[in-house]
PDBQT receptor file of N, H, CA, C and O in Angstrom, charges set to zero:
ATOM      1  N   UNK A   1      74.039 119.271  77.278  1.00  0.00    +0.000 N 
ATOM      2  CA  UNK A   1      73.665 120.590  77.731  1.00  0.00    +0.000 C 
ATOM      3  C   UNK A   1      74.882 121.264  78.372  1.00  0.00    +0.000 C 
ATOM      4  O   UNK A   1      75.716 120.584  78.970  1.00  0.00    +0.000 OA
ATOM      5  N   UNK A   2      74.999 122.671  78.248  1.00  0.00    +0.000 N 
ATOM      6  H   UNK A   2      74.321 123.223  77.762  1.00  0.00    +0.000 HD
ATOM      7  CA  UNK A   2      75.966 123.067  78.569  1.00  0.00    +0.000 C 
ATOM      8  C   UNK A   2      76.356 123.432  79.935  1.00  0.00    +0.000 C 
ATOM      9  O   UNK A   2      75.316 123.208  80.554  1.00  0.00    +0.000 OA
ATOM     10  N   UNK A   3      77.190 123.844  80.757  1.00  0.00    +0.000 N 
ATOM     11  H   UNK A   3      78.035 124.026  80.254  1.00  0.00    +0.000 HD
ATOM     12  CA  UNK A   3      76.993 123.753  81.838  1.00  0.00    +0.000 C 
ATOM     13  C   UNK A   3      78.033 125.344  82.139  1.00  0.00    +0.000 C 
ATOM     14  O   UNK A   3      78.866 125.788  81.348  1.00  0.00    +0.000 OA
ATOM     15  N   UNK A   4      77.727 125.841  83.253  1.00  0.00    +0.000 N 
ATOM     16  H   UNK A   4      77.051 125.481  83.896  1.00  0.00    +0.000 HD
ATOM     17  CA  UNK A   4      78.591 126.870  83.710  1.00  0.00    +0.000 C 
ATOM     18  C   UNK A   4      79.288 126.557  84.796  1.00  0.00    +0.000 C 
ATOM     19  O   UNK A   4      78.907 125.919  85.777  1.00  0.00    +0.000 OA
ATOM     20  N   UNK A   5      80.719 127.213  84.502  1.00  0.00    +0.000 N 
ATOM     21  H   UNK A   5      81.029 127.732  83.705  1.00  0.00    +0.000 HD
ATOM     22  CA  UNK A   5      81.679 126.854  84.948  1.00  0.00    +0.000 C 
ATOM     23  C   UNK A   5      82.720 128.076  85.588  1.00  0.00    +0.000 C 
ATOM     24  O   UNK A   5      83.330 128.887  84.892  1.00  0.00    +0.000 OA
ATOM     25  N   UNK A   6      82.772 127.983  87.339  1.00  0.00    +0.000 N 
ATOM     26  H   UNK A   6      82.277 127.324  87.904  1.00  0.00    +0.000 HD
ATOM     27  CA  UNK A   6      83.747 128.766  86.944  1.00  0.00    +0.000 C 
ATOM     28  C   UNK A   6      84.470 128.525  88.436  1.00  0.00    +0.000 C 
ATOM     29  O   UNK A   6      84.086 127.503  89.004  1.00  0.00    +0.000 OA
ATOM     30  N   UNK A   7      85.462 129.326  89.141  1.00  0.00    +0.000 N 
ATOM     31  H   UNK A   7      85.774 130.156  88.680  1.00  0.00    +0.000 HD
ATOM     32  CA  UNK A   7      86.462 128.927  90.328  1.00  0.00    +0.000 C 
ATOM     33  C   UNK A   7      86.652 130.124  91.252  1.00  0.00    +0.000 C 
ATOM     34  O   UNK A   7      87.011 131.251  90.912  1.00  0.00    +0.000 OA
ATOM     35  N   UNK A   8      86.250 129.551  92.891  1.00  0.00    +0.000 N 
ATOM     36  H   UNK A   8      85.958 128.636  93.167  1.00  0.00    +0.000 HD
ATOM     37  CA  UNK A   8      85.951 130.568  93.864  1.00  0.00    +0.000 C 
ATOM     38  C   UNK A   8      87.941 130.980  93.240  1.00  0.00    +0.000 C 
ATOM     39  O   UNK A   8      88.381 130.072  92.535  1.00  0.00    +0.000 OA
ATOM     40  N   UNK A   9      88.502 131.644  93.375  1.00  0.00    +0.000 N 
ATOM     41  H   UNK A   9      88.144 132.381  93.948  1.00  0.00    +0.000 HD
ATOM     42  CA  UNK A   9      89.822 132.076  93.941  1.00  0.00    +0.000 C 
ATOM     43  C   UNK A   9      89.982 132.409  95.469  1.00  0.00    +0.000 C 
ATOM     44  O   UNK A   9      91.031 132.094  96.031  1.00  0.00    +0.000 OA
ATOM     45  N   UNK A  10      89.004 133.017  96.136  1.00  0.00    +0.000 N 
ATOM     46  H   UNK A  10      88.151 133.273  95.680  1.00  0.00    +0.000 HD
ATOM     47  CA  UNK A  10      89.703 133.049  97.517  1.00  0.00    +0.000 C 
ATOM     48  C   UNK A  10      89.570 131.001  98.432  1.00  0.00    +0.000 C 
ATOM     49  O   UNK A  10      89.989 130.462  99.457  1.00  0.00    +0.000 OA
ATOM     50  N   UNK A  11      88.783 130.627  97.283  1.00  0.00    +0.000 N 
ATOM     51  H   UNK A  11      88.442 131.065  96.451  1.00  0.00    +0.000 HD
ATOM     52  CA  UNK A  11      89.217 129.016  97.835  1.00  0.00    +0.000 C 
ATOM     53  C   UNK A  11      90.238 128.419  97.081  1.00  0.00    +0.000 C 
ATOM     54  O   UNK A  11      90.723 127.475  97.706  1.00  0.00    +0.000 OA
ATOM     55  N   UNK A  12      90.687 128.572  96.129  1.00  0.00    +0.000 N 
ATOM     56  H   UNK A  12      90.293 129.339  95.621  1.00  0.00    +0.000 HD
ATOM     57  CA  UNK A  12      91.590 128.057  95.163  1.00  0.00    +0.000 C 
ATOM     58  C   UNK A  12      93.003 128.012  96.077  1.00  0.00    +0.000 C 
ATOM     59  O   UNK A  12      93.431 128.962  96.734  1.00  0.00    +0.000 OA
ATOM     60  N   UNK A  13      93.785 126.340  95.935  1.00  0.00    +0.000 N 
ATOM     61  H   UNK A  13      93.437 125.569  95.402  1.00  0.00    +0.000 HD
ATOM     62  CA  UNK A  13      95.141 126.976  96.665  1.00  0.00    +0.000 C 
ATOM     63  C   UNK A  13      96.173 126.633  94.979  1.00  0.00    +0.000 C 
ATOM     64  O   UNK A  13      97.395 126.485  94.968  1.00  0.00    +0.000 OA
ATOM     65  N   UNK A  14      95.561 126.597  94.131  1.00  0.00    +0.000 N 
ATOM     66  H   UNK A  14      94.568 126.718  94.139  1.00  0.00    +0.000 HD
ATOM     67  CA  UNK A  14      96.436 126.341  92.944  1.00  0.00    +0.000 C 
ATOM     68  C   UNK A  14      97.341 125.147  92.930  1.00  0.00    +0.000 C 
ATOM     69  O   UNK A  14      98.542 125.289  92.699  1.00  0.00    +0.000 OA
ATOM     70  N   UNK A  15      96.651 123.635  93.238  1.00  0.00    +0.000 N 
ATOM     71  H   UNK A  15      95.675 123.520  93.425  1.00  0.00    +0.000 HD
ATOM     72  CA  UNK A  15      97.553 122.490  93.216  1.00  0.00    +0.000 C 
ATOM     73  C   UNK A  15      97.722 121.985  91.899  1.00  0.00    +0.000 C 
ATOM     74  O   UNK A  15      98.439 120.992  91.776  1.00  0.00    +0.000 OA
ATOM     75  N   UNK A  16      97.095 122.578  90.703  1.00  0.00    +0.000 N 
ATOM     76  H   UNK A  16      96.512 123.385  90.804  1.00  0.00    +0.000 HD
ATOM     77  CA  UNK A  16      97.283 121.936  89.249  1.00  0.00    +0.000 C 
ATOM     78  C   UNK A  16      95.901 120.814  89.063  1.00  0.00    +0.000 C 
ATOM     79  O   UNK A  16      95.290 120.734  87.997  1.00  0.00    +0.000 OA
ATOM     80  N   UNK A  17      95.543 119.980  90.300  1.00  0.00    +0.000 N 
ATOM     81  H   UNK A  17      96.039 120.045  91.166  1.00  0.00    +0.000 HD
ATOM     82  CA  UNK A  17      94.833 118.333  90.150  1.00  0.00    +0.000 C 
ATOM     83  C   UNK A  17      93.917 119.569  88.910  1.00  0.00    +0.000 C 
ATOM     84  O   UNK A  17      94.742 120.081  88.153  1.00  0.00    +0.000 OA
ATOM     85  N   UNK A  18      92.642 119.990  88.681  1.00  0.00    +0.000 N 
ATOM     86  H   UNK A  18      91.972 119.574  89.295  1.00  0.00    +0.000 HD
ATOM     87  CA  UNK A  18      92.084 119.929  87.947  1.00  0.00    +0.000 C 
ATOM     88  C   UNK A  18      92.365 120.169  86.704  1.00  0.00    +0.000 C 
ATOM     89  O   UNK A  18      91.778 119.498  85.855  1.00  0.00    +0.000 OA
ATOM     90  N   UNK A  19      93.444 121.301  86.241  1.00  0.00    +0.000 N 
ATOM     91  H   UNK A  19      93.921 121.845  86.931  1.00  0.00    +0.000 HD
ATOM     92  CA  UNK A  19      93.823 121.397  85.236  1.00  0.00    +0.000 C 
ATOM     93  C   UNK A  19      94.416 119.711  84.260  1.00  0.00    +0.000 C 
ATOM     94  O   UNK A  19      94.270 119.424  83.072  1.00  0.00    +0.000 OA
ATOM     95  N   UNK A  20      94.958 119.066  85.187  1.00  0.00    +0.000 N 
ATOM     96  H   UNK A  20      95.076 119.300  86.152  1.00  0.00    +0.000 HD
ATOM     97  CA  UNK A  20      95.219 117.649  84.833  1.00  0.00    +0.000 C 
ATOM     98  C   UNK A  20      94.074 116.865  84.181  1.00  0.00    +0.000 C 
ATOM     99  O   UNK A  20      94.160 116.025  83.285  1.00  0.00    +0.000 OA
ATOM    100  N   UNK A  21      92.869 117.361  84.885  1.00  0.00    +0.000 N 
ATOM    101  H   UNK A  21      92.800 118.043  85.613  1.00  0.00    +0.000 HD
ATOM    102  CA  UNK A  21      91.663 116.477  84.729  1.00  0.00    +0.000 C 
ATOM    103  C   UNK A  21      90.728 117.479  83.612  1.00  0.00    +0.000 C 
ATOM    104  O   UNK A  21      89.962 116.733  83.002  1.00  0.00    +0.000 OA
ATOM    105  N   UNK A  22      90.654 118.128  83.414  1.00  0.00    +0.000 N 
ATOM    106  H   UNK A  22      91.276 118.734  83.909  1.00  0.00    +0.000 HD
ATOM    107  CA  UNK A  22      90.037 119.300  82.039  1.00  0.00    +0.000 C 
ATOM    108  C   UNK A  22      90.700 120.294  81.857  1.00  0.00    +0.000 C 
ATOM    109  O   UNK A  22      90.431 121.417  82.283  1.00  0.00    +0.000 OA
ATOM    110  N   UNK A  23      91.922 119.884  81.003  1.00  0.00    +0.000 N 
ATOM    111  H   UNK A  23      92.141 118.972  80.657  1.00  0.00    +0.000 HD
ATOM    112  CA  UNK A  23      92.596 120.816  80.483  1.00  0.00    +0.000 C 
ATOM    113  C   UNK A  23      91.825 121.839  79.485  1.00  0.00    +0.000 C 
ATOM    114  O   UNK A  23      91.989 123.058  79.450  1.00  0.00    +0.000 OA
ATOM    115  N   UNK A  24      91.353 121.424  79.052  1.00  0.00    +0.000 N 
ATOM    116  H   UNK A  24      91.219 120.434  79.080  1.00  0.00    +0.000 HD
ATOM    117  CA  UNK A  24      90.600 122.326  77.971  1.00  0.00    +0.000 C 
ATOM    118  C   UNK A  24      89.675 123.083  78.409  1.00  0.00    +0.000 C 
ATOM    119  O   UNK A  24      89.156 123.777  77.534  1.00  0.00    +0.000 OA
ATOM    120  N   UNK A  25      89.139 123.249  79.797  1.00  0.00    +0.000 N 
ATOM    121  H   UNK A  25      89.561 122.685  80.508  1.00  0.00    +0.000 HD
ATOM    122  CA  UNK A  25      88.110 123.712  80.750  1.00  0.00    +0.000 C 
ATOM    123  C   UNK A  25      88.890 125.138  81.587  1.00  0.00    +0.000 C 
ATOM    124  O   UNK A  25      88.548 126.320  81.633  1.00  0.00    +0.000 OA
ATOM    125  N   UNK A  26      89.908 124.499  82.109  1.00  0.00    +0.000 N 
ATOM    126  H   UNK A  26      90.185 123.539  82.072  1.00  0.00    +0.000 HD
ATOM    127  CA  UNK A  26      90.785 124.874  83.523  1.00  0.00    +0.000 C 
ATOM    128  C   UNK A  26      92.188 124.993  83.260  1.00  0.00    +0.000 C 
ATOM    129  O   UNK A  26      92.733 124.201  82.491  1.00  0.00    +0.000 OA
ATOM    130  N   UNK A  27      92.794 125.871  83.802  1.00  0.00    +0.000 N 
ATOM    131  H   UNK A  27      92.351 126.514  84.427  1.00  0.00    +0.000 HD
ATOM    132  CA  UNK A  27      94.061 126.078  83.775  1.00  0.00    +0.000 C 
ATOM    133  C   UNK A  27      94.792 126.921  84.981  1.00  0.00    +0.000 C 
ATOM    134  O   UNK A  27      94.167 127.803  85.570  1.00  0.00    +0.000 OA
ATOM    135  N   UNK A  28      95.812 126.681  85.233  1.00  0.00    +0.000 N 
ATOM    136  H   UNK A  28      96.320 125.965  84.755  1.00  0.00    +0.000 HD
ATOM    137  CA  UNK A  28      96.533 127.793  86.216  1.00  0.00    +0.000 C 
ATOM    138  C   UNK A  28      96.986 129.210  85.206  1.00  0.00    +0.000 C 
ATOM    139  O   UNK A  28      97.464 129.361  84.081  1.00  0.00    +0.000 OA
ATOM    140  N   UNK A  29      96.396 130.365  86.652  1.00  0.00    +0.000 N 
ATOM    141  H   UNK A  29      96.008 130.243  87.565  1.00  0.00    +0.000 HD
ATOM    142  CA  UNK A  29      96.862 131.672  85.370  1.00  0.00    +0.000 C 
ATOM    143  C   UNK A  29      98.205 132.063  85.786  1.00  0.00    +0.000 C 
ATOM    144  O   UNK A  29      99.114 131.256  85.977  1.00  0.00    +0.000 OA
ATOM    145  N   UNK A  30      98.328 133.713  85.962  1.00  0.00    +0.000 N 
ATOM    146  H   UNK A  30      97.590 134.369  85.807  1.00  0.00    +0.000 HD
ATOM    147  CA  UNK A  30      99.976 134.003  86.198  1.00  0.00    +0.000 C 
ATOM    148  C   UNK A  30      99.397 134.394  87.840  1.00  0.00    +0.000 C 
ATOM    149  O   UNK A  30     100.340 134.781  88.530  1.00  0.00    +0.000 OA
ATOM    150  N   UNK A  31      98.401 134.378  88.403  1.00  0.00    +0.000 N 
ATOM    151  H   UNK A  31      97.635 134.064  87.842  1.00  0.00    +0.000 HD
ATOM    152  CA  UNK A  31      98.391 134.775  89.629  1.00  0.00    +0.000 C 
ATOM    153  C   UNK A  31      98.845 133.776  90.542  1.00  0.00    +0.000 C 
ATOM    154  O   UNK A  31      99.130 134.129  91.686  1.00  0.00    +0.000 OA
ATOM    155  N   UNK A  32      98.979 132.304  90.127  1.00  0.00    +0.000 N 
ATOM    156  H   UNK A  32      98.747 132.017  89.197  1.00  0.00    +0.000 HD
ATOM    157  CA  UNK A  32      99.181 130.593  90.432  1.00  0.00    +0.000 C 
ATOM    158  C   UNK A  32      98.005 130.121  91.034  1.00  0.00    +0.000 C 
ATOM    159  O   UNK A  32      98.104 129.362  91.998  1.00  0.00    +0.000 OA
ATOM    160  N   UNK A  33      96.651 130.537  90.509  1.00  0.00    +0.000 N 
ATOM    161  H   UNK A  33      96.570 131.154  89.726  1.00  0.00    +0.000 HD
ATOM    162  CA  UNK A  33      95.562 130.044  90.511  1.00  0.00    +0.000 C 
ATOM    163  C   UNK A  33      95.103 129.467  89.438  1.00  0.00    +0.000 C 
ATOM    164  O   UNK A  33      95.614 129.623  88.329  1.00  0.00    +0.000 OA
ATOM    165  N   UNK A  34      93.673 128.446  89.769  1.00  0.00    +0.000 N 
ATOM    166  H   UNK A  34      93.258 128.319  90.670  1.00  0.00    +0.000 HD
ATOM    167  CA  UNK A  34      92.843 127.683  89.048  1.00  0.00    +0.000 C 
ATOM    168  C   UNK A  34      92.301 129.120  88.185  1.00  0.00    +0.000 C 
ATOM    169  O   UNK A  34      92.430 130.271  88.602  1.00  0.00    +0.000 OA
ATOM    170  N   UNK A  35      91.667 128.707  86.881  1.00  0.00    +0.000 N 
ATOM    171  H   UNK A  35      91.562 127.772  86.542  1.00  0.00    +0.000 HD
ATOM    172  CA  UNK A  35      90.387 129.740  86.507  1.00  0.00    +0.000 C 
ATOM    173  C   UNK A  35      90.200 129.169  85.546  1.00  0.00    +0.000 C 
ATOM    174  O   UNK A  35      91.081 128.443  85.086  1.00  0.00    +0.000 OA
ATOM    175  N   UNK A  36      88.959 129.321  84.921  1.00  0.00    +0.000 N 
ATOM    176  H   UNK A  36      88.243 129.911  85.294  1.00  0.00    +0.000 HD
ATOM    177  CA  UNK A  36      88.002 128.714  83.668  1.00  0.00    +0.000 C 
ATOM    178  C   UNK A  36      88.334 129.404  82.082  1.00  0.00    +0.000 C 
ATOM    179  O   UNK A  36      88.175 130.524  81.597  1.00  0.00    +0.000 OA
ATOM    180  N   UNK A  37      88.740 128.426  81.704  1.00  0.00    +0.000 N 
ATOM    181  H   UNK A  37      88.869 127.516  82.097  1.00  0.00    +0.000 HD
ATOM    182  CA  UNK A  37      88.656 129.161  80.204  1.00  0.00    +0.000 C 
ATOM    183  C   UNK A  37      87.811 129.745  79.295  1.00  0.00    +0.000 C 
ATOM    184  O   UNK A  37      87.965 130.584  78.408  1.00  0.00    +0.000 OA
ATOM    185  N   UNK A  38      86.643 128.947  79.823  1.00  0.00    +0.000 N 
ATOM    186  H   UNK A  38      86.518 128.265  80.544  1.00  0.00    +0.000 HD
ATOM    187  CA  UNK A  38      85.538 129.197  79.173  1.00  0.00    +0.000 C 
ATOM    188  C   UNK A  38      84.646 129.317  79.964  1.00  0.00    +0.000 C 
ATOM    189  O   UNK A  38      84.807 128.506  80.876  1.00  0.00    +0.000 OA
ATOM    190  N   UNK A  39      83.495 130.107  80.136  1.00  0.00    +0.000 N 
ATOM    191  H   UNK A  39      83.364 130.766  79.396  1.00  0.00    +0.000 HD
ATOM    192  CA  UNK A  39      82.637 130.417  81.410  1.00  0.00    +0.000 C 
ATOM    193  C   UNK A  39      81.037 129.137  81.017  1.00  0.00    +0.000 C 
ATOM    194  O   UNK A  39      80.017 129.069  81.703  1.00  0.00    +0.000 OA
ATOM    195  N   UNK A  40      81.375 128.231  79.623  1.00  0.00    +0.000 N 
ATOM    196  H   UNK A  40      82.204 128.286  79.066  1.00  0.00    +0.000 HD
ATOM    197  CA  UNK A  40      80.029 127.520  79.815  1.00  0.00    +0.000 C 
ATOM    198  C   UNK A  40      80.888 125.988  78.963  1.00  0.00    +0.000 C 
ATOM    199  O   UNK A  40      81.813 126.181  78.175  1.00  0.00    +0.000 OA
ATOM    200  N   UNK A  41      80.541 124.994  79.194  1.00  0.00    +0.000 N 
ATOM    201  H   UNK A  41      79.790 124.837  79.834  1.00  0.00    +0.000 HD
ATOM    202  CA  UNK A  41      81.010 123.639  78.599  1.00  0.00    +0.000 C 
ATOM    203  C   UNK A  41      80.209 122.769  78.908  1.00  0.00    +0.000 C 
ATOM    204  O   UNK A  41      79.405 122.803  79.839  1.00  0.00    +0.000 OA
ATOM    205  N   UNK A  42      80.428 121.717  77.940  1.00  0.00    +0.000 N 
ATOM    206  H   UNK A  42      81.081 121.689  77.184  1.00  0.00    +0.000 HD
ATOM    207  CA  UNK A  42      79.722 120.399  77.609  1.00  0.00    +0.000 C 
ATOM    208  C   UNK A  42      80.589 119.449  77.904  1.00  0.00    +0.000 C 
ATOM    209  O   UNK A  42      80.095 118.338  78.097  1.00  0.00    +0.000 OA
ATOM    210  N   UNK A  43      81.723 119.551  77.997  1.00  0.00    +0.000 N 
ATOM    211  H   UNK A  43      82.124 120.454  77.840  1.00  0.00    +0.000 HD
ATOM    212  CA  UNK A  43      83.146 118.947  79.121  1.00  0.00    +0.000 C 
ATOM    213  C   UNK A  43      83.377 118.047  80.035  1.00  0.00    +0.000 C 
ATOM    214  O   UNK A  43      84.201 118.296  80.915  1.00  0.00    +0.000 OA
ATOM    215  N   UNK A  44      82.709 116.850  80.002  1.00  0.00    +0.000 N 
ATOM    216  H   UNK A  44      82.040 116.648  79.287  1.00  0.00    +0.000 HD
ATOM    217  CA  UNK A  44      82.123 115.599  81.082  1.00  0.00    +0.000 C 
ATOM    218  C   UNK A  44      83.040 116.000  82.132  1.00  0.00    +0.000 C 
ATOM    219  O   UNK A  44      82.715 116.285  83.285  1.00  0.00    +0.000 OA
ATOM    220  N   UNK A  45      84.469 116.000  81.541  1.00  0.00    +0.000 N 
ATOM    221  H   UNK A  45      84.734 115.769  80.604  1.00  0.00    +0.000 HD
ATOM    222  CA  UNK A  45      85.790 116.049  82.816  1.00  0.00    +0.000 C 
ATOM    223  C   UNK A  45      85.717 116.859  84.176  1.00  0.00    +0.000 C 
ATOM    224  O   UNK A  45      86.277 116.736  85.266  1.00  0.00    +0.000 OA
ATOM    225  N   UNK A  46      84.588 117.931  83.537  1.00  0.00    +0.000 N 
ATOM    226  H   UNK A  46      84.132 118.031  82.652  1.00  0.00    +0.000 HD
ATOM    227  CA  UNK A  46      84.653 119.407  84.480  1.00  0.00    +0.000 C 
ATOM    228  C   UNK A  46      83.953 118.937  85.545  1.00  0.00    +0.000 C 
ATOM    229  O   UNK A  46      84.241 119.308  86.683  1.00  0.00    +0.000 OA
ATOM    230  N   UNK A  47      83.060 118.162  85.327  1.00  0.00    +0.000 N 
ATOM    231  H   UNK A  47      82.826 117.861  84.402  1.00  0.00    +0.000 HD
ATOM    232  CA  UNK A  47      82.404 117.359  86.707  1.00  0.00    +0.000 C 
ATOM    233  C   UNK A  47      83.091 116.233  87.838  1.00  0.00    +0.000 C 
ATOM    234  O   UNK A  47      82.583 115.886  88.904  1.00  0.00    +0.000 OA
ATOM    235  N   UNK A  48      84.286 115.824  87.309  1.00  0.00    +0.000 N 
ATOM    236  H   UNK A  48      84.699 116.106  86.443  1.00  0.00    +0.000 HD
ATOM    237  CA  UNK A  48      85.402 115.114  87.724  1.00  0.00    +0.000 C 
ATOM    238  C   UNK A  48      85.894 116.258  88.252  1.00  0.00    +0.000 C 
ATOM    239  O   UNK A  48      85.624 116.329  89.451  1.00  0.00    +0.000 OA
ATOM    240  N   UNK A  49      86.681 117.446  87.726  1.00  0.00    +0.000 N 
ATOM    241  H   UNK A  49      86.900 117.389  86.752  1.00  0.00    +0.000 HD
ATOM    242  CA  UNK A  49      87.406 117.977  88.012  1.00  0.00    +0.000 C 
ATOM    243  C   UNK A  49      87.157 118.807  89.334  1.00  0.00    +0.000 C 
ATOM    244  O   UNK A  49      88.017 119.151  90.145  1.00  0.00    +0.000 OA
ATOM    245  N   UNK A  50      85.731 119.069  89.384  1.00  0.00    +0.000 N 
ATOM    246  H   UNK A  50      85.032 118.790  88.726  1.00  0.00    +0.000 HD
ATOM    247  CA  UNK A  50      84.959 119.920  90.481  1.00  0.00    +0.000 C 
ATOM    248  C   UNK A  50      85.083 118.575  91.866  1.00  0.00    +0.000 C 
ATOM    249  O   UNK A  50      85.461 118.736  93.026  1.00  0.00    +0.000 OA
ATOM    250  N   UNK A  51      84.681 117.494  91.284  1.00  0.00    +0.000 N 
ATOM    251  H   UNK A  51      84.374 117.363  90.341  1.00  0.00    +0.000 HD
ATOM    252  CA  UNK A  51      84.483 116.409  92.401  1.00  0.00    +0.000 C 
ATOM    253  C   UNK A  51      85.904 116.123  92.951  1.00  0.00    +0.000 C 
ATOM    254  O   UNK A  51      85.865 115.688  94.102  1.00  0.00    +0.000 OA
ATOM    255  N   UNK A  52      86.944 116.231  92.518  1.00  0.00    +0.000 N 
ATOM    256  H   UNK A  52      86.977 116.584  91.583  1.00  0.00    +0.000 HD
ATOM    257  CA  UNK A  52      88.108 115.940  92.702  1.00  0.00    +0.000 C 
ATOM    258  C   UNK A  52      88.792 117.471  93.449  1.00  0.00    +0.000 C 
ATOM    259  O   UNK A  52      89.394 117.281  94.506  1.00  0.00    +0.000 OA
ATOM    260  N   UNK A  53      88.736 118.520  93.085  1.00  0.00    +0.000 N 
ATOM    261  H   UNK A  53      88.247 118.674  92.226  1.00  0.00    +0.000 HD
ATOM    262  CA  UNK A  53      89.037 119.612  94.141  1.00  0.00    +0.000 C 
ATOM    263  C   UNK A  53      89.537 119.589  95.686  1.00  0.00    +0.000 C 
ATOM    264  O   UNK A  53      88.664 119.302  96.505  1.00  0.00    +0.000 OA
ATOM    265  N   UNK A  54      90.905 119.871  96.203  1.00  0.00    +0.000 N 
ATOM    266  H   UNK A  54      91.614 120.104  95.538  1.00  0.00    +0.000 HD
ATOM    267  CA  UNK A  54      90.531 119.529  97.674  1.00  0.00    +0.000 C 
ATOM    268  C   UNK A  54      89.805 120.548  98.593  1.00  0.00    +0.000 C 
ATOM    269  O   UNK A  54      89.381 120.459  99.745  1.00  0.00    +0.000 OA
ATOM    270  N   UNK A  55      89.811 121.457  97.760  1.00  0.00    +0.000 N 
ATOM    271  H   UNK A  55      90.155 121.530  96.824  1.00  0.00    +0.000 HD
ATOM    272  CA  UNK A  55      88.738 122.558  98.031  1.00  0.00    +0.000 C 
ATOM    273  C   UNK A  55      87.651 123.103  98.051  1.00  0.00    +0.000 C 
ATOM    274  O   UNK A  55      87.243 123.974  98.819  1.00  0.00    +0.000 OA
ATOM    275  N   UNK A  56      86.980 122.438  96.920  1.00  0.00    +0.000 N 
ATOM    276  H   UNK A  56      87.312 121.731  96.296  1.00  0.00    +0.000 HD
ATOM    277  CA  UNK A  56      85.705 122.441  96.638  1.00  0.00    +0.000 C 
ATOM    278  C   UNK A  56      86.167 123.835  95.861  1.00  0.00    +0.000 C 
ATOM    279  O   UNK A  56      85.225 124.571  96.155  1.00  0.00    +0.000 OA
ATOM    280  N   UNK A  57      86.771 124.371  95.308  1.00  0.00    +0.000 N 
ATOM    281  H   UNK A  57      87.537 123.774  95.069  1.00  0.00    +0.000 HD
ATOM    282  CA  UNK A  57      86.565 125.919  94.593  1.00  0.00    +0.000 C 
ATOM    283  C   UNK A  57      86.307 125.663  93.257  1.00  0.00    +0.000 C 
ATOM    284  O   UNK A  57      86.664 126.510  92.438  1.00  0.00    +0.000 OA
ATOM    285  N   UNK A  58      85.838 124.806  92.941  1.00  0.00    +0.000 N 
ATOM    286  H   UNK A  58      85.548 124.118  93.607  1.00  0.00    +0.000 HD
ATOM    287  CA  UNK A  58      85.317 124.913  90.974  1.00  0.00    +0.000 C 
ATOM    288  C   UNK A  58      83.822 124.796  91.215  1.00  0.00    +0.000 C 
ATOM    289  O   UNK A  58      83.416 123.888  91.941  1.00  0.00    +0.000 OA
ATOM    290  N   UNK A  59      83.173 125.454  90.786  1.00  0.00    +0.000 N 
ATOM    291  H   UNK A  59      83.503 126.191  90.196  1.00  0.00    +0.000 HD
ATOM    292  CA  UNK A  59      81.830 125.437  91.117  1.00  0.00    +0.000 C 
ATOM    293  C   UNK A  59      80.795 125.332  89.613  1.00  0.00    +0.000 C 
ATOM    294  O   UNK A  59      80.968 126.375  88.983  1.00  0.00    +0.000 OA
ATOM    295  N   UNK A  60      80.067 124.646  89.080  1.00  0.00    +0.000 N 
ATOM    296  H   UNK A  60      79.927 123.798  89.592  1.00  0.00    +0.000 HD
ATOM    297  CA  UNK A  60      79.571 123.428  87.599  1.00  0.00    +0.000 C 
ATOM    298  C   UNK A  60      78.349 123.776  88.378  1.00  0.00    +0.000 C 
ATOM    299  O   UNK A  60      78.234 123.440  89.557  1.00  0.00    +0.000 OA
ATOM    300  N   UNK A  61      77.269 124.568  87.617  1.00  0.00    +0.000 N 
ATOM    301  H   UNK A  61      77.363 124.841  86.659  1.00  0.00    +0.000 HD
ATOM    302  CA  UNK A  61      76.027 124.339  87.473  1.00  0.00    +0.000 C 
ATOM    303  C   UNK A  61      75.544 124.324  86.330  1.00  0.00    +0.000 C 
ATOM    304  O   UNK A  61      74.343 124.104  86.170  1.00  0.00    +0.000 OA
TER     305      UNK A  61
Protein backbone atom coordinates (compact mmCIF):
# COMPACT_ATOMS: atom_id res chain seq x y z
CA UNK A 1 0.00 0.00 0.00
CA UNK A 2 1.15 3.19 -0.79
CA UNK A 3 2.10 5.57 1.59
CA UNK A 4 2.45 9.52 1.66
CA UNK A 5 5.37 11.08 1.97
CA UNK A 6 6.65 14.25 2.49
CA UNK A 7 9.36 16.79 4.73
CA UNK A 8 8.54 19.58 7.39
CA UNK A 9 11.45 22.14 5.89
CA UNK A 10 11.26 24.51 8.73
CA UNK A 11 12.50 21.15 10.66
CA UNK A 12 14.81 19.93 8.04
CA UNK A 13 18.61 20.87 8.86
CA UNK A 14 19.71 19.10 5.46
CA UNK A 15 22.32 16.39 6.87
CA UNK A 16 21.94 14.06 3.63
CA UNK A 17 21.27 10.67 6.43
CA UNK A 18 17.92 10.10 4.57
CA UNK A 19 18.66 10.67 1.16
CA UNK A 20 21.42 7.83 1.86
CA UNK A 21 18.66 5.65 3.13
CA UNK A 22 15.79 6.25 0.09
CA UNK A 23 17.35 7.65 -2.53
CA UNK A 24 14.70 7.12 -4.82
CA UNK A 25 12.12 8.70 -2.23
CA UNK A 26 14.32 11.79 -0.90
CA UNK A 27 16.83 13.98 -1.97
CA UNK A 28 18.60 17.31 -1.09
CA UNK A 29 17.24 20.26 -3.40
CA UNK A 30 19.19 23.60 -4.35
CA UNK A 31 17.74 25.26 -1.18
CA UNK A 32 20.24 22.41 0.91
CA UNK A 33 17.18 20.79 2.12
CA UNK A 34 15.54 17.28 2.42
CA UNK A 35 12.24 17.04 0.02
CA UNK A 36 10.24 14.13 -1.50
CA UNK A 37 10.34 13.16 -4.92
CA UNK A 38 7.40 11.70 -5.04
CA UNK A 39 4.47 12.77 -2.77
CA UNK A 40 3.14 8.78 -2.42
CA UNK A 41 5.51 5.34 -2.28
CA UNK A 42 5.57 1.78 -1.60
CA UNK A 43 9.41 2.38 -0.59
CA UNK A 44 10.02 0.14 2.68
CA UNK A 45 13.33 2.50 3.11
CA UNK A 46 11.07 5.66 3.61
CA UNK A 47 10.07 4.22 6.94
CA UNK A 48 13.80 3.80 7.92
CA UNK A 49 14.48 6.97 6.58
CA UNK A 50 11.68 8.89 8.67
CA UNK A 51 12.86 6.68 11.83
CA UNK A 52 16.37 7.61 11.34
CA UNK A 53 15.84 11.62 10.99
CA UNK A 54 17.55 13.63 13.77
CA UNK A 55 14.72 15.71 13.40
CA UNK A 56 11.88 13.99 12.99
CA UNK A 57 11.06 16.25 9.64
CA UNK A 58 10.01 13.37 7.12
CA UNK A 59 6.64 12.73 7.95
CA UNK A 60 5.10 8.73 6.17
CA UNK A 61 1.49 8.27 6.63
Amino acid sequence: MAKKVSVNKDLCIGCGLCTTIAPDVLAIGDDGLAGALVSETTDEAVEEAAASCPVAAIVVE
